[in-house]
N, CA, C, O and CB atoms as a CASP TS submission, in Angstrom:
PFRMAT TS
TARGET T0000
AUTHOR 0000-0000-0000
METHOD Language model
MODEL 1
PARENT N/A
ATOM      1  N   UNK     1      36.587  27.150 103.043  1.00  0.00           N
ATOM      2  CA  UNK     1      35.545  27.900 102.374  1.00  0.00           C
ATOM      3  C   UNK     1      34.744  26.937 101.492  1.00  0.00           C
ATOM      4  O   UNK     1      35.402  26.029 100.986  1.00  0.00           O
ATOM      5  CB  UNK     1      36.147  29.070 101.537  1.00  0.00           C
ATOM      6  N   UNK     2      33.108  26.997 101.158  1.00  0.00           N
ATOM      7  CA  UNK     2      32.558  26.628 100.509  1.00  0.00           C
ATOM      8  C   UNK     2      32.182  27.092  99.165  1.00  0.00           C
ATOM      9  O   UNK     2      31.938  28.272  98.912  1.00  0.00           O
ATOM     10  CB  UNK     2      31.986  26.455 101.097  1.00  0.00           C
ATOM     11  N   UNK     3      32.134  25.985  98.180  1.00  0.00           N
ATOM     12  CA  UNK     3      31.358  26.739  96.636  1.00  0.00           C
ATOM     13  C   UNK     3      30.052  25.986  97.045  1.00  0.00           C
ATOM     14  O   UNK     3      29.376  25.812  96.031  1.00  0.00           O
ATOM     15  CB  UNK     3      32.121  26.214  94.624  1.00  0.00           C
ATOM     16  N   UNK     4      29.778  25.753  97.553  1.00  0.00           N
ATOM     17  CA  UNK     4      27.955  25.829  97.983  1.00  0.00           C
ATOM     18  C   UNK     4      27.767  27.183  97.223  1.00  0.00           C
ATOM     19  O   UNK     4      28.413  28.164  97.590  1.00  0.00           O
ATOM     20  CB  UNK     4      27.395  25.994 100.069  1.00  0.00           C
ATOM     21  N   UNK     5      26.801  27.266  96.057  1.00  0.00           N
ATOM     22  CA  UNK     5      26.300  28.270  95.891  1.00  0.00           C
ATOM     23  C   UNK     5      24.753  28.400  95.745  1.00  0.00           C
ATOM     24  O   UNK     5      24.183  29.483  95.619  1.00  0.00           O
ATOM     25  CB  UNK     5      26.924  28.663  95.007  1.00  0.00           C
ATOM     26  N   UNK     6      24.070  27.070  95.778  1.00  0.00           N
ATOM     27  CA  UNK     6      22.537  27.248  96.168  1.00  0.00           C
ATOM     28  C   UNK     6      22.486  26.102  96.298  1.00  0.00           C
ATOM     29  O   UNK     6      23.387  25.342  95.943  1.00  0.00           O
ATOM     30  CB  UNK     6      21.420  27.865  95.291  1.00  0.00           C
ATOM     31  N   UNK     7      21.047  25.631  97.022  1.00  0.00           N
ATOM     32  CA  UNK     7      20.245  23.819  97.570  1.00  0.00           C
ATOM     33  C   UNK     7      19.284  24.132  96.783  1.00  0.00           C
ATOM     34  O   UNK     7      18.793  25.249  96.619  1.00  0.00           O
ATOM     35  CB  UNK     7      19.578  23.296  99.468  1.00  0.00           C
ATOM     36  N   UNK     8      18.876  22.712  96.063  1.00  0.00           N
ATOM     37  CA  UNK     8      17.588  22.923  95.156  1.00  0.00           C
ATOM     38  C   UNK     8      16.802  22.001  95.256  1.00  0.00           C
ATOM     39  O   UNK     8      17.180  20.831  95.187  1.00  0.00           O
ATOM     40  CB  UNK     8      17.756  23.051  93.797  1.00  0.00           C
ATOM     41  N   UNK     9      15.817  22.272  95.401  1.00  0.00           N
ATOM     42  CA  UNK     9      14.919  20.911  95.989  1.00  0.00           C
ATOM     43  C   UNK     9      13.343  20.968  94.867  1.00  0.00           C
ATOM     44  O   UNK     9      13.028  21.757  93.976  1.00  0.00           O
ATOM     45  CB  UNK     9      14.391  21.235  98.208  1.00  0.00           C
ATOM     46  N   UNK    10      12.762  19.958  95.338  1.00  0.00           N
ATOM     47  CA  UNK    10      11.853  19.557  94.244  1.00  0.00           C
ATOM     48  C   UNK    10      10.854  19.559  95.201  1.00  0.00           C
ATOM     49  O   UNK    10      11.274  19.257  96.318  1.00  0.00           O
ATOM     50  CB  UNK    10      12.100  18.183  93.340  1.00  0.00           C
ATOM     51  N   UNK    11       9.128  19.911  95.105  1.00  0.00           N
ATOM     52  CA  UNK    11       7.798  19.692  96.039  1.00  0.00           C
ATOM     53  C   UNK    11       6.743  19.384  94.990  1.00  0.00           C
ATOM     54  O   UNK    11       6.748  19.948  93.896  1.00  0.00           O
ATOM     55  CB  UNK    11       7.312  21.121  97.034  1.00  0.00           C
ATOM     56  N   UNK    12       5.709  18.350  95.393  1.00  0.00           N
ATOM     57  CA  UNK    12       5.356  18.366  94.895  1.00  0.00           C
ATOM     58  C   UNK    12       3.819  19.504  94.820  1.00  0.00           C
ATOM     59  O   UNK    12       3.261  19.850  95.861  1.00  0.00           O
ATOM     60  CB  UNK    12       5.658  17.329  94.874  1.00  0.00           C
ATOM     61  N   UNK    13       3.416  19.874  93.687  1.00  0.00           N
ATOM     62  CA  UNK    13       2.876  21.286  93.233  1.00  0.00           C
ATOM     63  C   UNK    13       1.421  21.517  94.464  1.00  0.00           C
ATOM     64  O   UNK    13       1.098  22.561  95.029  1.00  0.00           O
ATOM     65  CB  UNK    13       2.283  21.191  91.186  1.00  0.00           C
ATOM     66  N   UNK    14       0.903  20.411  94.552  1.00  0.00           N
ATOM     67  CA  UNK    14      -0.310  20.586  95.597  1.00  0.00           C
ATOM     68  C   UNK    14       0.001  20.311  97.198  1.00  0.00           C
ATOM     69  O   UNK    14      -0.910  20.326  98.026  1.00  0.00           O
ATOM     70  CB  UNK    14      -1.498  19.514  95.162  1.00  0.00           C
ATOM     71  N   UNK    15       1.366  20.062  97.546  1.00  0.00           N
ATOM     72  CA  UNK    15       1.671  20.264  98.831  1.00  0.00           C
ATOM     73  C   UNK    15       1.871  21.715  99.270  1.00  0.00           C
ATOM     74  O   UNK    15       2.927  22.294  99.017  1.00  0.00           O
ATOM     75  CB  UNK    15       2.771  19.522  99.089  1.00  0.00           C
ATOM     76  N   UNK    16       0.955  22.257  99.868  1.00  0.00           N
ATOM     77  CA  UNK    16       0.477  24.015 100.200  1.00  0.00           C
ATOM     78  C   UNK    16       1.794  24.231 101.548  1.00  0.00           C
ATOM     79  O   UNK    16       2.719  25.025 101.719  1.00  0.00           O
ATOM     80  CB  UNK    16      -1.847  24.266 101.070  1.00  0.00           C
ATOM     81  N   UNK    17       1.307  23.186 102.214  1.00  0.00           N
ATOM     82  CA  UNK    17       2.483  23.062 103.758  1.00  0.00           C
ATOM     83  C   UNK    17       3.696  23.205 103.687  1.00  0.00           C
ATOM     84  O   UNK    17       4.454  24.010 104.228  1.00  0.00           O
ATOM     85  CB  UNK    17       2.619  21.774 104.488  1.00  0.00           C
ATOM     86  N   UNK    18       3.940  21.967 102.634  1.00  0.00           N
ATOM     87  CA  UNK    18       5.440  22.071 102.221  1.00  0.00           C
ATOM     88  C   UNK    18       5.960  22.842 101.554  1.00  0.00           C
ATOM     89  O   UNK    18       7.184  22.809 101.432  1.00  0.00           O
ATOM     90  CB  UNK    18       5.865  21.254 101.706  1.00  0.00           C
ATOM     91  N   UNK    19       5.165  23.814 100.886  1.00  0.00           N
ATOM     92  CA  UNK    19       6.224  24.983 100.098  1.00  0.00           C
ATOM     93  C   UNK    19       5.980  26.160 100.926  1.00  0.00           C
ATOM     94  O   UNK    19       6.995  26.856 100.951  1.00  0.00           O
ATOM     95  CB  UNK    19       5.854  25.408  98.311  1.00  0.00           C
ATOM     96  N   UNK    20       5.015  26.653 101.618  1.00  0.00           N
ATOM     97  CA  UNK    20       5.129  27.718 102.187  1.00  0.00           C
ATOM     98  C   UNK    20       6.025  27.873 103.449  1.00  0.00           C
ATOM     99  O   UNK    20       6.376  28.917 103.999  1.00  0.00           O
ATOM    100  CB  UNK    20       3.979  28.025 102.374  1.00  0.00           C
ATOM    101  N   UNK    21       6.437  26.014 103.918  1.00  0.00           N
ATOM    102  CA  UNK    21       7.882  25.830 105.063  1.00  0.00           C
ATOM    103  C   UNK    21       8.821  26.459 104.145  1.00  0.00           C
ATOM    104  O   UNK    21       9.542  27.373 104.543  1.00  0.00           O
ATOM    105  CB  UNK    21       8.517  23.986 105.579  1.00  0.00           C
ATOM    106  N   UNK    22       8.872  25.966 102.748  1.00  0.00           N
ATOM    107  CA  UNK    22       9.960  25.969 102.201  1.00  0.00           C
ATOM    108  C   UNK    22      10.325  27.354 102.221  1.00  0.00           C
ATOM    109  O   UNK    22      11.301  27.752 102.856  1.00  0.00           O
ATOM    110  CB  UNK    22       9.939  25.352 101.001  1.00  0.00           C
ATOM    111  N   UNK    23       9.275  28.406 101.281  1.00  0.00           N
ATOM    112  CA  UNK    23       8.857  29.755 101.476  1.00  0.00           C
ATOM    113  C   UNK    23       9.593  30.641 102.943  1.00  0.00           C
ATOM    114  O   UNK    23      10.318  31.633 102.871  1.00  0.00           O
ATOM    115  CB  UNK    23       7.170  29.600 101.587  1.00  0.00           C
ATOM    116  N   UNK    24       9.337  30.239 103.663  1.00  0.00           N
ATOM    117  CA  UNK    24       9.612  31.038 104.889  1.00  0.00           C
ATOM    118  C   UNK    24      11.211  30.328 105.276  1.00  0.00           C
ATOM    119  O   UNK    24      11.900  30.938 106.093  1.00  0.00           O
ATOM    120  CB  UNK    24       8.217  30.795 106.233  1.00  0.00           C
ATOM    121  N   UNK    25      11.628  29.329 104.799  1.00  0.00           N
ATOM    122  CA  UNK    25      12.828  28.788 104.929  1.00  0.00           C
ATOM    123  C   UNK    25      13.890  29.825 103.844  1.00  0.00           C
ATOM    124  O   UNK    25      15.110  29.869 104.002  1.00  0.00           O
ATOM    125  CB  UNK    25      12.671  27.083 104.530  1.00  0.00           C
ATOM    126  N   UNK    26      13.248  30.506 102.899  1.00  0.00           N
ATOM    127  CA  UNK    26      13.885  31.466 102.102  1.00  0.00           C
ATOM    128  C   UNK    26      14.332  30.961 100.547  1.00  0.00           C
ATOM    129  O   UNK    26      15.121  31.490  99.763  1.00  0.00           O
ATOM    130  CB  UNK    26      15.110  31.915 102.927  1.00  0.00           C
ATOM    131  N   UNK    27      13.330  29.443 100.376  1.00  0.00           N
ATOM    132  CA  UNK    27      13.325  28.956  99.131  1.00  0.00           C
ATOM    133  C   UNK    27      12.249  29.936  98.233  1.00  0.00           C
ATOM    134  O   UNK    27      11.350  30.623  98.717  1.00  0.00           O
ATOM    135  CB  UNK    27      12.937  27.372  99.216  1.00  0.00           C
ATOM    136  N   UNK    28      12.550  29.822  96.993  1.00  0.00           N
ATOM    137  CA  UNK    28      11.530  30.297  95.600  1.00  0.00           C
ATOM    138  C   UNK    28      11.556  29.832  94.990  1.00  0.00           C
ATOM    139  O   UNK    28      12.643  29.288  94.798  1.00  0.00           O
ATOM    140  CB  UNK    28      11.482  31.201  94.870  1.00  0.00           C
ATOM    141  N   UNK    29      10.420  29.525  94.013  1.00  0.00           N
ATOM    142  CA  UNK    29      10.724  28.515  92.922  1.00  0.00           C
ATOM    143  C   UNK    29      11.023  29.207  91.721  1.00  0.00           C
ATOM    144  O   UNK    29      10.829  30.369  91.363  1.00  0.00           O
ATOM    145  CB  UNK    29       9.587  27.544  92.653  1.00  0.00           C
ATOM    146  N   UNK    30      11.494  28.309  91.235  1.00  0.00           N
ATOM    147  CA  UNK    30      12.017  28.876  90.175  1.00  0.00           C
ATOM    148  C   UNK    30      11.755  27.958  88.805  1.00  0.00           C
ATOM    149  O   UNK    30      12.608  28.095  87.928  1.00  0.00           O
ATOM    150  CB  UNK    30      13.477  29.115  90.507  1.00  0.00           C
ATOM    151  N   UNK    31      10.864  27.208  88.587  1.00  0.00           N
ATOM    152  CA  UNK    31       9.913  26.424  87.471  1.00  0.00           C
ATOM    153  C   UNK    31       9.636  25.429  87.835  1.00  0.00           C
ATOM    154  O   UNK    31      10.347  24.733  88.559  1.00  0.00           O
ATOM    155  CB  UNK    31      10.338  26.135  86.216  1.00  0.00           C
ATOM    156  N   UNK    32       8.130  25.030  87.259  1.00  0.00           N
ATOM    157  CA  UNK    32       7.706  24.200  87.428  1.00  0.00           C
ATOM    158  C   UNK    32       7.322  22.723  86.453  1.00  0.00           C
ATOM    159  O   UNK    32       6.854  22.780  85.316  1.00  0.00           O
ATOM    160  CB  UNK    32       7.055  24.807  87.871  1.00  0.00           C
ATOM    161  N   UNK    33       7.489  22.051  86.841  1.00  0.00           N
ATOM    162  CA  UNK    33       7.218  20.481  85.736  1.00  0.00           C
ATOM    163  C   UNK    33       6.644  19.917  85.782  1.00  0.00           C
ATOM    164  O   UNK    33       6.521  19.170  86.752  1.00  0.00           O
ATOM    165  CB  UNK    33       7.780  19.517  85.520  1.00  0.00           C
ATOM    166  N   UNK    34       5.732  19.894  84.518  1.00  0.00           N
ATOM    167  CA  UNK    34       3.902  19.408  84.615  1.00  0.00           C
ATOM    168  C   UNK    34       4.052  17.904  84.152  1.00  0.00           C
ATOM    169  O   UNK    34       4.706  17.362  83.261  1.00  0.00           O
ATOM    170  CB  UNK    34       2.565  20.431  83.274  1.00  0.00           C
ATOM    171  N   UNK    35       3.057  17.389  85.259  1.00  0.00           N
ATOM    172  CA  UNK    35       2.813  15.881  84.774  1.00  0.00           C
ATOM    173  C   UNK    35       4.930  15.083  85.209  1.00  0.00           C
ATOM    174  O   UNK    35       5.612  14.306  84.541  1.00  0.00           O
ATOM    175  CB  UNK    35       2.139  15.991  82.288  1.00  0.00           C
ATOM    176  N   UNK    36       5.172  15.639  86.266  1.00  0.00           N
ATOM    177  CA  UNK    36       6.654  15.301  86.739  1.00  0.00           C
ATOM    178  C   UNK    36       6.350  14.150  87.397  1.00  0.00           C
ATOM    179  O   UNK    36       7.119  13.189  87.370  1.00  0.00           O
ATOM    180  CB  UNK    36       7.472  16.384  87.706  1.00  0.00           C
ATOM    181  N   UNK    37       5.500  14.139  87.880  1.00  0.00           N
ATOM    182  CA  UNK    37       5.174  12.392  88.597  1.00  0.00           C
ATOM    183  C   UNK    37       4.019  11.613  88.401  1.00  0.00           C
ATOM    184  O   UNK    37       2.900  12.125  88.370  1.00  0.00           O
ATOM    185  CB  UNK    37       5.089  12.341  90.139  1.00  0.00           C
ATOM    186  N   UNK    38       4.235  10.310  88.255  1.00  0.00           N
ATOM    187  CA  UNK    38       3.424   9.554  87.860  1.00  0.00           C
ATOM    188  C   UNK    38       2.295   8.578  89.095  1.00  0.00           C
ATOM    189  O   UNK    38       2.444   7.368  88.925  1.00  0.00           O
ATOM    190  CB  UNK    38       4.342   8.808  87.004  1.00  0.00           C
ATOM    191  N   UNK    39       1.927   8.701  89.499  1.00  0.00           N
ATOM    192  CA  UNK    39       1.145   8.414  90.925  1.00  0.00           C
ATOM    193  C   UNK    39      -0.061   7.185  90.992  1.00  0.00           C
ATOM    194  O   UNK    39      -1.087   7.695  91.442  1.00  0.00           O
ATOM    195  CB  UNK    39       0.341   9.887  91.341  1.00  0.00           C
ATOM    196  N   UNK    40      -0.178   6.314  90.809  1.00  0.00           N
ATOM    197  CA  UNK    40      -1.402   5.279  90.162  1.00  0.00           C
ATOM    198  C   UNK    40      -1.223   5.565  88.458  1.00  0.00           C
ATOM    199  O   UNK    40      -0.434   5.534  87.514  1.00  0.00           O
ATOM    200  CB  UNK    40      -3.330   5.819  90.813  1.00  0.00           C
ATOM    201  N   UNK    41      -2.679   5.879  88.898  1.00  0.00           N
ATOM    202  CA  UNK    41      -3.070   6.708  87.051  1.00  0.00           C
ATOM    203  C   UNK    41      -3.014   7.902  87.083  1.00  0.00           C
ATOM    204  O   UNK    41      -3.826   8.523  86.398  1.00  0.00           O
ATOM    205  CB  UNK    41      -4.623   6.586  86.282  1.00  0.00           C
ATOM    206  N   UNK    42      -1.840   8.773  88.053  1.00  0.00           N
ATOM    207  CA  UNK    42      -2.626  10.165  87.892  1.00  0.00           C
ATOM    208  C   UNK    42      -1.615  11.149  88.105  1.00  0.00           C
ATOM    209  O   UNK    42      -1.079  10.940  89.194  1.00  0.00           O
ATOM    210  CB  UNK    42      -3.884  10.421  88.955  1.00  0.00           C
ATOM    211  N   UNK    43      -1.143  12.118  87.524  1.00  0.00           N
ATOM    212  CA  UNK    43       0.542  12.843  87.165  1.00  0.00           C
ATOM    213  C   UNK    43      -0.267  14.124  87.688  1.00  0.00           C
ATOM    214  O   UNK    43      -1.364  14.659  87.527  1.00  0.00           O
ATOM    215  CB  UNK    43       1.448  12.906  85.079  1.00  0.00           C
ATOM    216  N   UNK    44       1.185  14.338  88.567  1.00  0.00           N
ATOM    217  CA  UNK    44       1.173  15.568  89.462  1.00  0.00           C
ATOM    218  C   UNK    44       2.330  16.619  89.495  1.00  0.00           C
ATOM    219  O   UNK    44       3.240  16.364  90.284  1.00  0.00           O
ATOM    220  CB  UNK    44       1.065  15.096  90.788  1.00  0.00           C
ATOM    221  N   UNK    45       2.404  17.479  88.939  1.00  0.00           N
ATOM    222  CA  UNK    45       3.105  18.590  88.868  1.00  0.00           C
ATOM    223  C   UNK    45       4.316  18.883  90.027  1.00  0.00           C
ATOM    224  O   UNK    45       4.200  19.058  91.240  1.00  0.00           O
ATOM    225  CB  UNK    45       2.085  19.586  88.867  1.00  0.00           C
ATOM    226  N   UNK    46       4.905  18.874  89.606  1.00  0.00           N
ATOM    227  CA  UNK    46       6.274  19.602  90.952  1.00  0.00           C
ATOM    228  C   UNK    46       6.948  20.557  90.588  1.00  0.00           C
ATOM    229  O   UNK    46       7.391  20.813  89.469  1.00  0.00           O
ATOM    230  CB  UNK    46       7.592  18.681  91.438  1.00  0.00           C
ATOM    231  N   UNK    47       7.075  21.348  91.964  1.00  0.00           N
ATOM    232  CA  UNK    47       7.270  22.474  91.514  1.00  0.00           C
ATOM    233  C   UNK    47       9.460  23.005  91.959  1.00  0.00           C
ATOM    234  O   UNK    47       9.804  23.111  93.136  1.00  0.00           O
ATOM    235  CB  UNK    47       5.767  23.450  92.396  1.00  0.00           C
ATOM    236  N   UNK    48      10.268  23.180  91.053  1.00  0.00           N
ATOM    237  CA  UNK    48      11.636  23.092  91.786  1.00  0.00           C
ATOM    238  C   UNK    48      11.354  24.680  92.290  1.00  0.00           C
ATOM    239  O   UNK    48      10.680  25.695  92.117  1.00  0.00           O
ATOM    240  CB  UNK    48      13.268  22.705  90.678  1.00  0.00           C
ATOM    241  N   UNK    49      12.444  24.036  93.063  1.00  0.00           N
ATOM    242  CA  UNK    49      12.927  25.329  94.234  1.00  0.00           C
ATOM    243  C   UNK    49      14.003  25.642  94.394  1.00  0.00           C
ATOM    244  O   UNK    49      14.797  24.702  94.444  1.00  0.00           O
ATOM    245  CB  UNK    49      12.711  25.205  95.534  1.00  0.00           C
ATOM    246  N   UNK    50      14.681  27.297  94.581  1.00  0.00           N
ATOM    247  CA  UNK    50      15.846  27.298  94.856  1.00  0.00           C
ATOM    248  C   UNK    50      16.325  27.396  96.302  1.00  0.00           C
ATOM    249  O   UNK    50      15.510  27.115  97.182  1.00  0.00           O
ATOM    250  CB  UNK    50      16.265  28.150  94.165  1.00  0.00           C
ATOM    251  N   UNK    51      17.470  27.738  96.614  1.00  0.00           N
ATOM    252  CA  UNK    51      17.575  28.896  98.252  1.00  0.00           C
ATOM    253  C   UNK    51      19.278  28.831  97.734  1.00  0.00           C
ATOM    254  O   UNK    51      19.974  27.816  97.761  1.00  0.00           O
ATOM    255  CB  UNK    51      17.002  27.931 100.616  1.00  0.00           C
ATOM    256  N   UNK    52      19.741  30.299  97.236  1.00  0.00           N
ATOM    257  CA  UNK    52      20.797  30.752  96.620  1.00  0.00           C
ATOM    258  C   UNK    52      21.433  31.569  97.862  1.00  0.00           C
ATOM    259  O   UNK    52      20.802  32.252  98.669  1.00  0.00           O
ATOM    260  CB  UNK    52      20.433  31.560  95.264  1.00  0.00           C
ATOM    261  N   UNK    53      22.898  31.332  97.829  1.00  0.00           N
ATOM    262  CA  UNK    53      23.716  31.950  99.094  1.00  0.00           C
ATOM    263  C   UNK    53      24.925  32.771  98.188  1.00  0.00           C
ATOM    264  O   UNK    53      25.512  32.506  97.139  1.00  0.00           O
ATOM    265  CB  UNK    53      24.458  30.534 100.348  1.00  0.00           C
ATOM    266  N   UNK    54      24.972  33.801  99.070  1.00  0.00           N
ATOM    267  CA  UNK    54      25.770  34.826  98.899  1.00  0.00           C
ATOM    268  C   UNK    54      27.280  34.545  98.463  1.00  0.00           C
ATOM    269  O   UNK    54      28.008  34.307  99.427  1.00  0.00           O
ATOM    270  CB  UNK    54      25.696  35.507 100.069  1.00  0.00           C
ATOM    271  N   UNK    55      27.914  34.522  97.199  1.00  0.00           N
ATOM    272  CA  UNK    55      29.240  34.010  96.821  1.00  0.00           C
ATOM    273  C   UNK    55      30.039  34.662  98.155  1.00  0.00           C
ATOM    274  O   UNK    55      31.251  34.492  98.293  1.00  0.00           O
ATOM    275  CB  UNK    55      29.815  34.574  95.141  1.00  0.00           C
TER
END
């Protein structure tokens, strides 16, 4: 038996593709963290995600 009790993953906030895979994969987010990455000169928001399984 597993204690897997959720996968949590991180996207970053303006990838539309990648969260609505995530979305239909049965992830939600569950907060987001502004200015989480630093990119050249220019900080981009990510947004965490859960996908929680049934104890």
């Amino acid at each position: 038996m597993s204690d897997l009790r959720s996968l949590r993953i991180c996207v970053e906030a303006n990838n539309r593709a990648a969260i609505d895979l995530y979305e239909a994969l049965g992830f939600t987010a569950w907060a987001v963290e502004k200015q989480a990455l630093l990119v050249g000169d220019h900080f981009h928001d990510e947004i965490h995600m859960r996908l929680d399984f049934a104890p």
